[in-house]
C-alpha positions in Angstrom: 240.2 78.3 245.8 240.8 75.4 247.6 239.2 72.1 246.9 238.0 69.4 250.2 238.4 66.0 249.5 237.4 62.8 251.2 239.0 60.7 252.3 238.9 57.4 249.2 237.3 55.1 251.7 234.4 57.7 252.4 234.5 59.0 248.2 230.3 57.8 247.0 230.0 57.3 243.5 228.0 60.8 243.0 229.1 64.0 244.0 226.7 66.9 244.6 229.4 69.7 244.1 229.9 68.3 240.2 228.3 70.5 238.0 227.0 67.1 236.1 225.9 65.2 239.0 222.4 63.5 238.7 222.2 64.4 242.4 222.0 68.4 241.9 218.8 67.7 240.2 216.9 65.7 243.0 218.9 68.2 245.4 217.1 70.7 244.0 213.6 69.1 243.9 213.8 68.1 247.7 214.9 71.7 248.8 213.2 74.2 246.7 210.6 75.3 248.6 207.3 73.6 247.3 209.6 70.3 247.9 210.4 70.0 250.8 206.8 71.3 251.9 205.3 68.8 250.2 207.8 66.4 251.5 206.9 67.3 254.2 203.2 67.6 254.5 203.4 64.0 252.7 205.2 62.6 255.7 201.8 62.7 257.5 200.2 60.3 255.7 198.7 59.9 251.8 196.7 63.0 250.7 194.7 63.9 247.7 195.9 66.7 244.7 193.4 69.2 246.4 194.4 68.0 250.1 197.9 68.3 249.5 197.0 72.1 247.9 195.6 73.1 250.9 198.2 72.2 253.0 201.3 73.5 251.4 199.4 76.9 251.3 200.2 79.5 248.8 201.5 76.6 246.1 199.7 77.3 243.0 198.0 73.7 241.6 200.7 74.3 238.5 203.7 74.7 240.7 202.3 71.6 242.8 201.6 69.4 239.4 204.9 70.0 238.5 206.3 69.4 242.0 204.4 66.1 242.4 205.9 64.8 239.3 209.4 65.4 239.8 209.0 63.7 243.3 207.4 60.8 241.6 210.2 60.6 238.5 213.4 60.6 241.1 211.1 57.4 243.3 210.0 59.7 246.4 206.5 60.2 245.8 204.6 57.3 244.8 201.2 58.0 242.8 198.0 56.2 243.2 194.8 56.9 240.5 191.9 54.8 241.2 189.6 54.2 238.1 186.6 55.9 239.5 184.1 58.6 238.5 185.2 61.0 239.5 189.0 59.7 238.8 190.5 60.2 242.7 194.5 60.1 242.7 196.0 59.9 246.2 199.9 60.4 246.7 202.2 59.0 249.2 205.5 59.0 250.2 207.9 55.9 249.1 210.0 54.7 251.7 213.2 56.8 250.3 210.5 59.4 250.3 209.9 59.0 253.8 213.4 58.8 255.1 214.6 62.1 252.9 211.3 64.3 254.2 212.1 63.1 257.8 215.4 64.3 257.8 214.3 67.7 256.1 211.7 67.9 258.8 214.5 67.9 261.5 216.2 70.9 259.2 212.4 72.7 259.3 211.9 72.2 263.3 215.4 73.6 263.5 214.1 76.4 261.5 211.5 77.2 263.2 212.7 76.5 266.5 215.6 79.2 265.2 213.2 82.1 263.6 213.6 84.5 267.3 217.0 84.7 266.7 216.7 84.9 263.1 214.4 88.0 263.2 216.4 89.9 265.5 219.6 89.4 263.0 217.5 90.3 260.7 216.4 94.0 262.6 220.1 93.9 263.0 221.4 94.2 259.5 218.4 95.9 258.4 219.7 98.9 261.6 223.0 98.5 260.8 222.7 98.1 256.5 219.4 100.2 255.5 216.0 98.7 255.3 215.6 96.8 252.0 
């Protein structure tokens, strides 16, 4: 197995590929899937719990709770609960927030922009290898 290196000008002080790297955590928040969609759904503007349900459709309001709050523990989702009856909590991204979801937006466009191509690989392999 051979190991890549930076260069020691370009080395940052974490490194993703370490197995103890504080990074692989957020990593993993921003890319699982109810992440980055609600990165992404965020980067339209603040939204309500129930807002924010509807537009990340198929996220269960667990799976979103849960989401939302380790957004809001690694600083990319900032949380606002107004003392009102009934309580009404709007989120928002933070600026890091903002600049992480539009960069994974560019990745989903480039998805999306991709998924002809995609689906024919996919009738490909699944010709060539045996429906799954």
């Amino acid at each position: 197995m051979t190991t890549v290196r930076r260069p020691r000008e370009q080395e940052l002080p974490f490194d993703v590929f370490a197995k103890a790297c504080p990074s692989r955590g957020t990593l993993e928040h921003v890319t699982g899937r109810w992440g980055a969609l609600t990165l992404g759904a965020l980067h339209e503007g603040s939204l309500r719990f129930n807002e924010l349900r509807r537009r990340v459709d198929g996220v269960s309001e667990k799976m979103l709770s849960q989401t939302l709050h380790a957004l809001e523990r690694d600083g990319l989702v900032h949380r606002e609960a107004q003392p009102t009856n009934p309580p009404r909590v709007d989120y928002e991204l933070t600026p890091l927030g903002h600049e992480i979801a539009r960069r994974l937006l560019s990745l989903i466009q480039c998805v999306e922009g991709s998924m002809d191509a995609v689906l024919r690989a996919r009738e490909r392999y699944d010709e060539t290898r045996g429906a799954r």
